[in-house]
N, C-alpha and C positions, 0 to 999 in steps of 0.2 A: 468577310467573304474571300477577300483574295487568300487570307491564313490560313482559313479551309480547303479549298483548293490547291495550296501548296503543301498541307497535310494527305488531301487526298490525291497527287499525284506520286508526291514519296510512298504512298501506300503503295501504289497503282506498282510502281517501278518496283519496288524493291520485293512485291509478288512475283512479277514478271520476273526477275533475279533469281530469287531463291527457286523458282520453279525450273529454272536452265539451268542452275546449278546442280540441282537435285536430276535433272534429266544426263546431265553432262557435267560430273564431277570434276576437281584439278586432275585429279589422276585417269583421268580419260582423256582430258585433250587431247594428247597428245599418248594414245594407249601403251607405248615402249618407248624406251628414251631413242634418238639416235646412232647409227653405227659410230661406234667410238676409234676404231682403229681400221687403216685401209687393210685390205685382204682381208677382214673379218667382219662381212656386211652381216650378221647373226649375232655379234655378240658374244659369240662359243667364248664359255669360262676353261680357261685350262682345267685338264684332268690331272693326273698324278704322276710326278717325276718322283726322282731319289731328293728332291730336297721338299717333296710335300703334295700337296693335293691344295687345288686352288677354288674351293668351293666353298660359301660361308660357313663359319664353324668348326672347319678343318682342324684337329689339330694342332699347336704350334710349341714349338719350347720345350720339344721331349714331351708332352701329351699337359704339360703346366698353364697351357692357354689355347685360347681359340683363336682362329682365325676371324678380324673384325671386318673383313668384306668380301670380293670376289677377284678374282685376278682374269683381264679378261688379256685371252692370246692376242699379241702384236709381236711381231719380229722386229727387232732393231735396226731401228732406222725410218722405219715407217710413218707415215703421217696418222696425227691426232686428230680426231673433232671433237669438239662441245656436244655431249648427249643432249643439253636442252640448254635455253635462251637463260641468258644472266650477268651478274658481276661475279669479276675475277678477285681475287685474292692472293697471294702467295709470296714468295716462295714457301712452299713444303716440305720439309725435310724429314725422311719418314725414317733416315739411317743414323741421323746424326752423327757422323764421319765425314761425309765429304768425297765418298765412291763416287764412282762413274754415274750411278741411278740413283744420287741423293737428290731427287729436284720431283718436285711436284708443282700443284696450284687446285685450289678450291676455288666451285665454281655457286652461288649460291644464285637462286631463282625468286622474284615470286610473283606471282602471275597477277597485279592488282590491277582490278577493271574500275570505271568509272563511267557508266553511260551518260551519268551530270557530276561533271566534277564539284558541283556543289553540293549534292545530295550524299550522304556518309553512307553508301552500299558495303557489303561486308569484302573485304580480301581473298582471293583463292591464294592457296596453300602452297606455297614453291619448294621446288628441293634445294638442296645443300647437299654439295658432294665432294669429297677431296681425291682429284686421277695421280696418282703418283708414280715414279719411274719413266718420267717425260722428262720434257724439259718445253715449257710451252715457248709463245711469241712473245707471251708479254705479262705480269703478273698483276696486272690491273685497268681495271674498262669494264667496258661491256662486250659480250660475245652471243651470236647469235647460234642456235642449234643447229650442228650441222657446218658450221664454219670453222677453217681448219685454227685446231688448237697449238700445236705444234708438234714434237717428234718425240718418237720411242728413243729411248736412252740405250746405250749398245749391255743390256744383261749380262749378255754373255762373257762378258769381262770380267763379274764381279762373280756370277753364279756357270761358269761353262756348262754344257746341256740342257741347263736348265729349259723349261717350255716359257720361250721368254713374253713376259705380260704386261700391262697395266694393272697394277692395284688399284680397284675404285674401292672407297669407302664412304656410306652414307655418314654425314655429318654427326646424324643420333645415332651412329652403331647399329640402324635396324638392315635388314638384310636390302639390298639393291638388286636381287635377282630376277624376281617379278621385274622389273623395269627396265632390265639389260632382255629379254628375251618378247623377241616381239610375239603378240597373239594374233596375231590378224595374217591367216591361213596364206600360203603365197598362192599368186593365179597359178589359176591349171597349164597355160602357156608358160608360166616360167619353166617350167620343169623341160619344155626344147629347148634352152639356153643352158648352154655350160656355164656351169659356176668360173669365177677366179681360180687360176691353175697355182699362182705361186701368189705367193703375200709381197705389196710393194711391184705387181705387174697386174692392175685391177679389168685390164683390157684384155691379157692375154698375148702383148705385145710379143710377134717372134720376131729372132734373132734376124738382123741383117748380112752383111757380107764381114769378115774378118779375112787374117791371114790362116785361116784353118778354114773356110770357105764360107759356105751361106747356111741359113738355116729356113728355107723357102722350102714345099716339097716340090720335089724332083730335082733340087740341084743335084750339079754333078759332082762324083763320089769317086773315089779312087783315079787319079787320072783322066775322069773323062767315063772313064768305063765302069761306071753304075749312077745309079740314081739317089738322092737322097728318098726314103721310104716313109719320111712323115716328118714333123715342125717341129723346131727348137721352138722354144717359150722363155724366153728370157727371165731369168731366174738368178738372183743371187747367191754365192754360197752361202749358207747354213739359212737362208729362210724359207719360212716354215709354207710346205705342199698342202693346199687340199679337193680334196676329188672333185674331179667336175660332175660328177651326175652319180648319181644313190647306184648299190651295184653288190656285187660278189668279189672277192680281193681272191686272187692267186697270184702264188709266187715263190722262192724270189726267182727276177728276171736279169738275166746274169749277158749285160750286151758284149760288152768288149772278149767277156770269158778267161781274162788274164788275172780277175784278182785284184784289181787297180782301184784306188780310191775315189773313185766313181760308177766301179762294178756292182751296181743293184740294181733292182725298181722291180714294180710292181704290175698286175693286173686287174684291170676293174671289168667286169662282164656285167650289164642290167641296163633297164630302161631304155633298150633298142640298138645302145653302142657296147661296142666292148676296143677299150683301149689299154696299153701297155706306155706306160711311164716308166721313164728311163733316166738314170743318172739321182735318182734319189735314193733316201734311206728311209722305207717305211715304217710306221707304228706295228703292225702285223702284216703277216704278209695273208693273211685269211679269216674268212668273215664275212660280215656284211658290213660297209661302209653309208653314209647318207653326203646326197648332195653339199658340197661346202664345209664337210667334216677335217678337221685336220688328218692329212694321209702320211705326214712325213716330213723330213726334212731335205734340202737340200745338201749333195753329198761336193765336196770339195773341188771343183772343175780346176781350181787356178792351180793345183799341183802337176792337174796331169798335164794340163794348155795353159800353159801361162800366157795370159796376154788374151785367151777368147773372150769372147761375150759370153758368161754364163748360161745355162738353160736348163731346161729340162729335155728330152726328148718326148716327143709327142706324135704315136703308131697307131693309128688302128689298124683293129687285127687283120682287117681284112686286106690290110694296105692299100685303102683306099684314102683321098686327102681331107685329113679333118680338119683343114682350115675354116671352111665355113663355120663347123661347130664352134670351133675358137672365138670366132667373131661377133657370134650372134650376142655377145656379154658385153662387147664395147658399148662405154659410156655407162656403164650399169654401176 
């Protein structure tokens, strides 16, 4: 009796299993992996520069090969996370040279449950993924998803202009793009929150006081006698802008008017704001752009101010103060 009842209890469980398995597959627990890189809470795979197009498949080796994963935008320097809970592996070496961006690490998953660790229930199916052009904390453990992995490796050194990224590549070569791109619709209230303005300023953080002045609105501007007309956002040179709110791009917006290597930016008009970004170099200057889209990059500050705090400039048109807007994204 009691051997029957331990036959009919593993029955019992391992229906109950297979019916929540089958309810809630491995690949739905968790429906999209993780934001992998700060400033890029989406995922956005690079589009196409002069050295390629970062989408699976792409391409490679003069038209001789494919591209074997997805390249997802980070600006260098930026913080890593684990798209999902696992053991580490690595180092990675995906150049075999020894560049600037020769460092990776594989992160392999697998999700194995056991309601009676006595009872042989089947395993869910973990991923295996190799992030490469990091350089993580540590090349072996455990990491959970979502916990920082380590940093973007500076691209631009080895590739200049390049749209600097992470290579993710699935362990079997199948594509990772379904995974990097979440499905699960954002709230209707997100859409009043401005996205992240610069990559590596996830808050929005503006500029404090320097010896070139403040970046608050209404400091004062030329002596005393003007005001400042909207917020610096603290922004690094060369990384990478993207729009705070879905919209119509016109341009270019030419501040200084002298020509100087921070003379551009752009216009976003929709979704109730209409704002003018300044001190950057945009992807176009017309169109339609979507919330958290890459808009551009940041244009050189430290030539023309050596010694300020980087930023963007940040106007609405109406020159009223968009700092609130700014803020509503802290801690997001």
């Amino acid at each position: 009796m009691p051997a029957l009842r331990l036959v009919a209890l593993v029955s019992l469980v391992s229906t109950v299993f297979t019916e929540q398995l089958a309810a809630h597959p491995p690949q739905q627990q968790h429906r999209h992996w993780a934001q992998i890189c700060s400033g890029n809470p989406t995922n956005k795979i690079r589009g196409c520069d002069r050295y390629g197009c970062g989408n699976f498949g792409a391409d490679r080796h003069s038209g001789k090969g494919k591209h074997a994963g997805v390249d997802v935008v980070c600006a260098d320097g930026a913080t890593v996370y684990a798209p999902f809970s696992g053991q580490l592996s690595g180092p990675i070496r995906f150049f075999h040279n020894g560049n600037a961006i020769d460092d990776g690490v594989q992160i392999r998953g697998s999700g194995n449950c056991c309601f009676l660790t006595s009872l042989p229930l089947p395993s869910l199916a973990g991923y295996c993924v190799k992030l490469v052009c990091i350089h993580p904390i540590r090349y072996h453990g455990q990491i959970h998803r979502g916990q920082q992995l380590g940093k973007m490796l500076p691209m631009q050194k080895v590739f200049p202009g390049i749209v600097s990224h992470i290579h993710v590549e699935n362990c079997d070569h199948s594509d990772p793009t379904h995974l990097l791109t979440p499905i699960v619709p954002p709230l209707p209230q997100q859409e009043e929150r401005w996205a992240t303005v610069c990559s590596g300023n996830p808050t929005n953080e503006i500029r404090g006081c320097d010896k070139y002045g403040c970046g608050y609105f209404g400091a004062p501007r030329h002596d005393g006698k003007g005001k400042h007309t909207g917020v610096d956002v603290i922004c690094a040179d060369g990384a990478t802008v993207y729009a705070p709110f879905s919209g119509v791009l016109s341009g270019p917006i030419k501040f200084f008017h002298n020509g100087n290597a921070i003379d551009d930016g752009v216009q976003i008009r929709g979704s109730g704001f209409c704002v003018k970004l300044l001190c950057i170099h945009p992807i176009k200057y017309n169109g339609r752009i979507s919330k958290g889209q890459i808009l551009g990059k940041m244009l050189p500050m430290q030539r023309v101010f050596p010694g300020i705090t980087s930023h963007i400039h940040v106007e609405n048109c109406d020159h009223s103060d968009p700092t609130s807007n700014l803020e509503r994204g802290k801690g997001r």
